[in-house]
Every structure is written in C-alpha cells, then in structure tokens.
C-alpha angles and dihedrals in degrees: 000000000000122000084250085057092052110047086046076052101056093032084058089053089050096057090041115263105146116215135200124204138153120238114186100348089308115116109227141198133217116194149154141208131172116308092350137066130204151213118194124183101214094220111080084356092257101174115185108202123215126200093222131008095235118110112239124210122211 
C-alpha cells in the first residue's frame, strides 16, 4: 500500500466506512461510532477502541 493509499484509507475510516479484511488467516473489522473506532477480530469478538482514526508515530 502506498503512503497515498493509506492516507485515502484512513481519511475513508474517519468519515465511517467500515472495512473487512483478513490478516494471517484471522477475518477483521474496521468501524466507527460516534466519538470511537474500532477494531474487532471476528473470531471471539475481541474489539480494541481508539479514540481517533489517525496513525500516530512515536
């Protein structure tokens, strides 16, 4: 993915598209509600929330 796909990406989840996508054989979630977003592992239903959509760099 290319940093211009990404941030299109992240600007599309900030505005609440919500994306699936598998990840080592594990089906995910990416979703919003208002003020959180989340991301769910579909398996057990384990969901992290984040307060903004927006990759920080440490």
């Amino acid at each position: 993915m290319t940093l211009k796909e990404f941030m299109e990406f992240q600007e599309d989840i900030a505005i609440g598209e919500e994306y699936s996508f598998t990840y080592q054989k594990e089906e995910y979630w990416i979703s919003q509600n208002p003020g959180a977003y989340y991301l769910t592992r579909v398996r057990g239903s384990y969901t992290q929330e984040f307060e903004t959509s927006e990759l920080r760099v440490r």
